[in-house]
N, C-alpha and C positions, 0 to 999 in steps of 0.2 A: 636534523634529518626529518624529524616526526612534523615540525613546522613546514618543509618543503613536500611535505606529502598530502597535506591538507590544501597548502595554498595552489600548488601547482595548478590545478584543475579550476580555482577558479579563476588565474593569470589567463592561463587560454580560454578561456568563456570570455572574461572582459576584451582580450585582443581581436580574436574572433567577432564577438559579437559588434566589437566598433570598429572593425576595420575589416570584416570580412568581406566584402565587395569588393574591394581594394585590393587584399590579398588574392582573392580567387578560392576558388571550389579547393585546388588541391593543395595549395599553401592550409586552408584554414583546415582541412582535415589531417594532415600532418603537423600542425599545430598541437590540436586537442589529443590527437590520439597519440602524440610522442609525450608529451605533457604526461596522460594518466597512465600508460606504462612505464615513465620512470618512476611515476608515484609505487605502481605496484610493484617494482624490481626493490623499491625505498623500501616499500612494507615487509619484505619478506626478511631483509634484513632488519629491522624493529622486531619483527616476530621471534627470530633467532635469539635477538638482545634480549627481547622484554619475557617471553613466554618461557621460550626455552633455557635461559640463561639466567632468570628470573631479575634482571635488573630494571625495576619499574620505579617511575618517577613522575611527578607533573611539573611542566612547564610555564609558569607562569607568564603570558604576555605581556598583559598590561589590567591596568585596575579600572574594570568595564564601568558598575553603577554603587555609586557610596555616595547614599543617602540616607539618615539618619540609622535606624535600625539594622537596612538593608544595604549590604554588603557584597557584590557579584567581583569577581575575577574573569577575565577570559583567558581561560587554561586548557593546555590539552594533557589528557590524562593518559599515560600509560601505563596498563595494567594488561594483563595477560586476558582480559575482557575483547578490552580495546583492540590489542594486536591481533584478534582472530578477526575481530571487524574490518579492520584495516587491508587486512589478507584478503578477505571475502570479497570486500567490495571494490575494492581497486583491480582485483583479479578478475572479475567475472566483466566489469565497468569495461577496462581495458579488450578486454576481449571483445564484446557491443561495440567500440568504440572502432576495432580496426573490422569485422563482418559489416558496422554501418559502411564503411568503406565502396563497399561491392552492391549493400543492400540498395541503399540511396544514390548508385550513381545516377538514374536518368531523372534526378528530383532537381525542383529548379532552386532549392533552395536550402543547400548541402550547407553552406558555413552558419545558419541560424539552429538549424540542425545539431550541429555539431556541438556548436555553442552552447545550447538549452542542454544535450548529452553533460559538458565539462561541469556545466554549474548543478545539475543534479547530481553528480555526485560530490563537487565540493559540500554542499549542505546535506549530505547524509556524514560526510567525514567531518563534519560541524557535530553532527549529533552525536557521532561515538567516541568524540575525543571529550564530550564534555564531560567537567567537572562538575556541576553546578546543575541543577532544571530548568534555570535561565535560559542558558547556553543550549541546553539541548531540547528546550522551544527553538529555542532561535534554529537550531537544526530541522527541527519540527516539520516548522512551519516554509521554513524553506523549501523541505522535499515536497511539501504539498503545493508549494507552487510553482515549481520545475514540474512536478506531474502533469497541473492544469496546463502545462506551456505546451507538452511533449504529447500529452492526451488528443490535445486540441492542435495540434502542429497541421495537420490538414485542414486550417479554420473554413477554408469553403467546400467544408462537408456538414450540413446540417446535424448531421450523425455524431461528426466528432468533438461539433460546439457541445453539444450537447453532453456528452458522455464527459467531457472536461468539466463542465457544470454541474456536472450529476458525484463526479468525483470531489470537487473541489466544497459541495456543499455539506453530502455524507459525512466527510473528514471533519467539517466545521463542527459536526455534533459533538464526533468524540473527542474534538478538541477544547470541547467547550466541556468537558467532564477532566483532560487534564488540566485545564486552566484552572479549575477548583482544584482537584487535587494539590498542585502546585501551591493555592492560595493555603488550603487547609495544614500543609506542610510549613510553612513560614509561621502560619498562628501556633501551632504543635511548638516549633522549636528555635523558632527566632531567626535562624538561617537557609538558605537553599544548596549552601556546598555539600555531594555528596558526604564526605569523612564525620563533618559536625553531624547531620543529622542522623548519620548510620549508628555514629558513638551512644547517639542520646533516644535514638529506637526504646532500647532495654526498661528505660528509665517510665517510657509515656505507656507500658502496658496498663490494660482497667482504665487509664483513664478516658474521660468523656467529654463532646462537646456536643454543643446542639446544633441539630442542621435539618432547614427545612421542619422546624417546629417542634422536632424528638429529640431525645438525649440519647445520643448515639455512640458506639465503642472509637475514638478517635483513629484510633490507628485502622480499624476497618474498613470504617467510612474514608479514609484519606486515602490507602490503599486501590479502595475500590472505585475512587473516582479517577484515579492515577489508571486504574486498566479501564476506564472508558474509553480514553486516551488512545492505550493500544489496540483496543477492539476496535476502532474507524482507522488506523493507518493498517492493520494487520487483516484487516477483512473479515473480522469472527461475526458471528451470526447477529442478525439484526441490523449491523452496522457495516455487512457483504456487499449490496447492492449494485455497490461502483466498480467492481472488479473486474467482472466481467465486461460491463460496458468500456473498462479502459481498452479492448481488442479495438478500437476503434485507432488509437495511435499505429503507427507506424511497426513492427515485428520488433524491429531492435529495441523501443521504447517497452515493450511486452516483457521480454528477456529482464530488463533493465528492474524494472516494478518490480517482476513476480517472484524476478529472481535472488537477487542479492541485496537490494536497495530499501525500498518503502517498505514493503509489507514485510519484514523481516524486522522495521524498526522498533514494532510492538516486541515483539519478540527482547530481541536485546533489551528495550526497557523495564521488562520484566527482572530477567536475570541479574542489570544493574542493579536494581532497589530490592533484593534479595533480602538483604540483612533488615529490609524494613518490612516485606510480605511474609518472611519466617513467624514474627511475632503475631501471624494475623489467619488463626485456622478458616476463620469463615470468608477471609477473601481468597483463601487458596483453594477453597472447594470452591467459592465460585468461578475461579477462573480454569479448575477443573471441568466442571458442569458444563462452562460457555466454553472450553474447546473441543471437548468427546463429541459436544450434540454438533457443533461446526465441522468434526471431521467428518462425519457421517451423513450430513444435510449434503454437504459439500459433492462427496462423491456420489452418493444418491442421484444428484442435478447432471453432475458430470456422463453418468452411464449413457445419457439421451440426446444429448447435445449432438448436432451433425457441423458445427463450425468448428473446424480442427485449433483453432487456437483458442475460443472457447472454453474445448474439453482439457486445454491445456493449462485454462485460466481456473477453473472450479478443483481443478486439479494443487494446486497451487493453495487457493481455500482450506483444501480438505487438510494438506497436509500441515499450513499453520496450523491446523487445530491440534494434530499431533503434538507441535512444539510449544502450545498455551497449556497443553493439559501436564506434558511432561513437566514444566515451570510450577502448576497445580500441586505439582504429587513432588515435587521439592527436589525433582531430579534436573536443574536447570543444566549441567555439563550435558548433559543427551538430547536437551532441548538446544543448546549450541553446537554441539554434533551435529545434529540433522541440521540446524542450519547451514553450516558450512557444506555439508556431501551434497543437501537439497539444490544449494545456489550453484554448484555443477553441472548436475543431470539436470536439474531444470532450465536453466541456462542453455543448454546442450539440446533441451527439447522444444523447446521455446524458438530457438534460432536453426533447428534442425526442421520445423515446422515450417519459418521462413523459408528455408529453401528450397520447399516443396510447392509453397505459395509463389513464387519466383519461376519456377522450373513450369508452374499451370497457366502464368501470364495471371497472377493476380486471384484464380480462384482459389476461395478456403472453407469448400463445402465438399465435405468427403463423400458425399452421399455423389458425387461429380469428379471422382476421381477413382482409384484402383488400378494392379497393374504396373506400377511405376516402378518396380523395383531392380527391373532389367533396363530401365531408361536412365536412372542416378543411383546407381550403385553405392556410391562412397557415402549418399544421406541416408540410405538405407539401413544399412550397416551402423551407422553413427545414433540411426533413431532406437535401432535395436538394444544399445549401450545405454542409451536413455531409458527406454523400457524396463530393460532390465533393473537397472539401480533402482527406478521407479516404486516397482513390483519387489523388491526386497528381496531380491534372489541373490544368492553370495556365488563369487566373491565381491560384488557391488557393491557400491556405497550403502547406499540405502538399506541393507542387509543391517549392519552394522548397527549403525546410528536410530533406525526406526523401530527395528527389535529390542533394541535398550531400552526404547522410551515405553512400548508395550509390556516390554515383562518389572520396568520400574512401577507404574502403575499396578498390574498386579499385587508385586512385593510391599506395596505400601499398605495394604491390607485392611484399607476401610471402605467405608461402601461406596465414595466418589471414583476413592480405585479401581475397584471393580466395575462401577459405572463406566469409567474411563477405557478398564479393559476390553470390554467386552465391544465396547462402539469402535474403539479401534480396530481390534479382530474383522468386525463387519466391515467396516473401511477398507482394511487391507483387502478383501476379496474386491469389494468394488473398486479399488486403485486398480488391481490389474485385469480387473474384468475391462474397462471403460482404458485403458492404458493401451493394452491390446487388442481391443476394438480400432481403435485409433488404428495401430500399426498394418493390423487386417487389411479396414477398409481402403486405406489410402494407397498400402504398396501391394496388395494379393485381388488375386480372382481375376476378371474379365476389366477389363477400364470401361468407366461411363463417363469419360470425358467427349467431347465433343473433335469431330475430326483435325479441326484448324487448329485448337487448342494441343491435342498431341501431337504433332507435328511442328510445335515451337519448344514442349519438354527439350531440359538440357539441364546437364551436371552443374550448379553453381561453381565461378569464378574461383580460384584459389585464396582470395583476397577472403571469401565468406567460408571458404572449406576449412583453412587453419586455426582458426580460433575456435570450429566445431571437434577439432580434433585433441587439440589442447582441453578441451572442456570434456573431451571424450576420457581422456587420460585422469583426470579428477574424479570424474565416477565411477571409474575402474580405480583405481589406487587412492584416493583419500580416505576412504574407510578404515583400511586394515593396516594404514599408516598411520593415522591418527586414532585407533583405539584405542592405544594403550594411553596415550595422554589425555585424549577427554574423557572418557569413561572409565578406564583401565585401574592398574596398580599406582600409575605416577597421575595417578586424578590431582591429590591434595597438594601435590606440592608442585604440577601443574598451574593449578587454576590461583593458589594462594589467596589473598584475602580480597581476588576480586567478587566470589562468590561466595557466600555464607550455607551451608546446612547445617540447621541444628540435629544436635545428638537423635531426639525421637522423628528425626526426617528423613532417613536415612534408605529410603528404599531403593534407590538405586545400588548403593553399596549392597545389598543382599538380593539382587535380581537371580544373581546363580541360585539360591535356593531355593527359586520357586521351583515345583513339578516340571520336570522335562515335556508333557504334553503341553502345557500352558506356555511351557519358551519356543517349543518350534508351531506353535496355532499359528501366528502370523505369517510362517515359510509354507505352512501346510495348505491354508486358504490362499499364499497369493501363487503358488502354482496352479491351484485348483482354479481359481478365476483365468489364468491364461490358457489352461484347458479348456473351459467354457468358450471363452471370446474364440476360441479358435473353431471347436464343434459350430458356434450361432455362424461366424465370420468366412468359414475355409471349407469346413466338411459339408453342413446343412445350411447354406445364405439364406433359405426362406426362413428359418427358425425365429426371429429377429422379428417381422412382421405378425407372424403367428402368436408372436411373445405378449408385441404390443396390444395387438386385438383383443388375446384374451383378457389384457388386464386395463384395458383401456383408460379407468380413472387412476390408476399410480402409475404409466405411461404420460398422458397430460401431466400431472402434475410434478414429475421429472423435469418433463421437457421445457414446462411452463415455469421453471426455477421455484416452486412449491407459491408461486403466487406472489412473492414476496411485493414485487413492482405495484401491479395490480392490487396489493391490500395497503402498502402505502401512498399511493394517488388517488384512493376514496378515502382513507382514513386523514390523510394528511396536506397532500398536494391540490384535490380539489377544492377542500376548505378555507384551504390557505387563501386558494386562487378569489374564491369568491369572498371571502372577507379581504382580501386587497382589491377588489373590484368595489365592492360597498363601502370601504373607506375612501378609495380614489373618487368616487364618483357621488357620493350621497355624502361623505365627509367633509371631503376634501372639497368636491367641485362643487356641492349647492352651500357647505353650511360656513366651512372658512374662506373659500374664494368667493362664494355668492354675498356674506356679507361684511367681508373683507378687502381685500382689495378691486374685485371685481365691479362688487357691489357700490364700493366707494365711486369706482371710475365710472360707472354705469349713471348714478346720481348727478355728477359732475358734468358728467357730457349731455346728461337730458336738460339739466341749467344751461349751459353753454350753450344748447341749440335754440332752445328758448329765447335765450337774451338775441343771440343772435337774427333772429326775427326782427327784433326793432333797428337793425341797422340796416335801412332799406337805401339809403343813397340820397334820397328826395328832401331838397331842404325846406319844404312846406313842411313837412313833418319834424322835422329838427325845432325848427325856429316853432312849433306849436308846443313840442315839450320842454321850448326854454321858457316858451310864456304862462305854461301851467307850472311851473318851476315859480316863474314871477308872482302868480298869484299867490301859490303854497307858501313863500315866503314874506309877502305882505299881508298874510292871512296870519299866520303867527306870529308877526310883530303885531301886530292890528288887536290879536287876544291875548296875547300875553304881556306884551312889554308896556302895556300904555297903563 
């Protein structure tokens, strides 16, 4: 079963993709998308088996790389990890998969489409089944190249080459921080299967290796180069960039990413190598540190943003950071929490934004919309649901799962937890400030659409409506269903020994005891923010310009994503450019081509035209240099030989 649920998806990618001309538009999209809802009907029952019934086992395939030392299997692991992944991402995949349906009918190229959808998710269900760090590169790297396919799926859009390039290269950094990682982990313990090296964690505390010239704490450094890793597929700060520019894809592709797939893989990768980050305080406050300041940059960017998918993408940012710092503070079941409720409502928002962008004939600048709520009622309603969970308002998801991760931070009681806490606190008001701005702008007030442009609004298809609905029912009902198992009383025997907290790690299990004003800050700020958005958005509409003007320089720098772009294209991209220009051209073209081959053929051909000169045709001139030939030759028998 767990094997037909991983391969399924990439059987219809490979049919699809070689035979979908053949098949037709609608054969290849009933292919793929019958394909990844059997997978996800598959998972729900794995999850039954493995989570709830606790019977976990791995699978062994076949025996991938055995070379001397190094030993790889290709296994798929089930653990109560895994089955939540499995859940998530076939659940939300499948859902994209039948909305692309409706989304991409008038696209001329639905079965490649479809294709690059089946095989992005087969290689994220690569990643979460793996045993091994092998195996789950090889996941890795797969999602990041189904990304660049899906990113860039509009290749004759210079916008979305680009943005595909811009993603595909980002990721290369922090994959170049797991790829050490990974290396560091083999030197540490001889193997890359999770079990062997989790056993042998305990044993490598204090000890040290050199890197990069210093004698560094091993497990820290290997740790910390393992969430470099996560920090470019998870979009935490520094390593963000590409995230936003991926709005460039297609809406379904947007869902797909933000929602349940890539940027969630960091995430998971964390929680897997638990039992190896437990041992390692200073990479836990690091990866504290880098998600509180990511939640809070994140939502800060978000408030300004006028591209509704955009505010839906920094949005997404902000809230990974919740689920890095929650991982920080050794509360990883809350950090899987909110993943799970998160790849709903954002799912839900993501694809509920499509169909606003759909219903406008393609615009996705709110500042060009308003109004709409009496013209698509059922998306309305549905974005509300989204909102809602968003904004942590109960009974939502988001309530749940994000207030856990807040008041665990707290309850951890050092000062990155607090750090932690307090950036979140501020997040949550700008989540729902910028959340329901969003909902304001787009569906209340006066409409600033253009006459011809409302006059084509229309309710999307039911093909896009029920999968917004089903995802509607997740963010209403996964939270206060699933609390008692991922954060709740049956935590421990739950999650079993796919997760590790140690005894002094404990602050999620003691969240009830913090102060009652510090457990509802987050319920309290994110009302108060949908209060606000409503006064700037509904009551006073000038407020909003009034806001910007008077604060004009943290207004730019909102809008202008805190500069990030613009400090890495003077610091990095234009230097770049111009030392591959002086090496292309001053290296390459005058020093090795000019006296290398160039130079060779250049010497060769000035001989050659020379010689050529003396073959004039004229045999007075021949027969003159057979007979200066004649004398040179009886001229040195004449001095030498006699």
């Amino acid at each position: 079963m767990a094997t037909a649920i991983v391969f399924l998806p990439l059987l219809a990618a490979l049919i699809v993709g070689l035979l979908g001309r053949t098949l037709g538009d609608r054969a290849s999209q009933l292919i793929t998308t019958g394909a990844v809802l059997v997978s996800a009907i598959l998972s729900v029952l794995v999850f039954k088996d493995v989570a709830l019934d606790h019977h976990t086992s791995t699978i062994t395939l076949f025996k991938w790389i055995d070379t001397g030392p190094l030993s790889v299997d290709w296994a798929i692991r089930l653990d109560t990890l895994t089955a939540v992944m499995l859940l998530v991402v076939n659940g939300v995949s499948s859902m994209v998969h039948v909305y692309s349906i409706g989304y991409m009918s008038h696209d001329h190229s639905k079965p490649r489409f479809m294709a690059y959808l089946s095989l992005f998710t087969f290689a994220m269900l690569m990643l979460v089944t793996a045993d091994n760090l092998v195996q789950m590169f090889f996941g890795w790297e797969g999602v990041g190249v189904a990304s660049y396919l899906l990113i860039g799926f509009w290749y004759d859009r210079p916008s979305a080459n680009a943005a595909a390039i811009k993603a595909f290269v980002v990721n290369r950094v922090g994959d170049f921080g797991f790829s050490l990682g990974i290396f560091a982990t083999f030197f540490m313990f001889g193997t890359l299967q999770f079990d062997q090296v989790f056993a042998a964690v305990p044993g490598a505390v204090d000890k040290t290796f050199e890197f990069l010239g210093y004698q560094v704490d091993a497990l820290t450094c290997t740790s910390i180069l393992l969430f470099v890793g996560a920090m470019g597929k998870s979009a935490q700060l520094g390593l963000h960039t590409w995230l936003p520019d991926a709005m460039e894809g297609p809406t379904p592709v947007s869902a797909l990413i933000h929602a349940a797939t890539m940027v969630t893989a960091g995430v998971f990768m964390l929680c897997r190598l638990s039992p190896m980050l437990e041992y390692s305080q200073t990479a836990l406050n690091v990866v504290v540190v880098v998600g509180g300041t990511t939640a809070i940059f994140a939502a800060s960017v978000g408030m300004a943003q006028n591209d509704i998918k955009r505010v839906i993408a920094y949005s997404t940012c902000s809230q990974l950071g919740y689920m890095f710092f929650a991982a920080g503070v050794s509360a990883y079941p809350a950090a899987m929490f909110h993943l799970a409720t998160h790849a709903s409502f954002k799912a839900l928002l993501f694809l509920g934004a499509g169909s606003v962008i759909h219903a406008m004939s393609g615009e996705q600048d709110m500042r060009k919309m308003g109004g709409l709520w009496k013209l698509i009622p059922v998306t309305y309603v549905l974005m509300w649901i989204g909102n809602l969970a968003l904004a942590g308002i109960p009974p939502f998801a988001g309530y749940f799962s994000k207030d856990a991760i807040i008041e665990a931070a707290y309850a951890a009681g050092t000062p990155v937890g607090y750090y932690a806490y307090w950036l979140g606190i501020a997040a949550a008001f700008l989540t729902s400030f910028y959340s329901w701005r969003l909902l304001f702008m787009t569906f209340h007030g006066k409409s600033r659409a253009d006459h011809h442009t409302l006059e084509h609004v229309h309710e999307s298809p039911a093909v896009m409506v029920v999968p917004l609905v089903v995802l509607a029912i997740g963010a209403v009902f996964a939270g206060w269903i699933g609390v008692d198992h991922f954060i709740g009383e049956d935590m421990g025997a739950f999650w079993g020994k796919s997760i590790l907290m140690l005894d002094n790690h404990q602050g999620l299990a003691h969240r009830e005891e913090i102060p009652a004003l510090m457990s509802y800050m987050a319920l309290i700020v994110g009302v108060a923010g949908i209060v606000l958005a409503w006064i700037f958005y509904v009551v006073a509409p000038g407020l909003p310009a009034a806001f910007a003007n008077a604060f004009r320089t943290l207004y730019e720098a909102c809008l202008n994503k805190w500069y990030f772009d613009e400090i890495y294209d003077a610091l990095i991209v234009k230097p770049s450019m111009w030392l591959g220009w002086g090496l292309w051209k001053g290296g390459d073209g005058v020093i090795i081509d000019g006296l290398g081959p160039n130079g060779v053929a250049a010497v060769t051909r000035g001989l050659s035209r020379r010689a050529s000169r003396l073959q004039t045709g004229y045999v007075y001139h021949y027969a003159f240099a057979m007979l200066i030939g004649v004398l040179c030759l009886v001229s040195w028998y004449i001095v030498y030989q006699r």
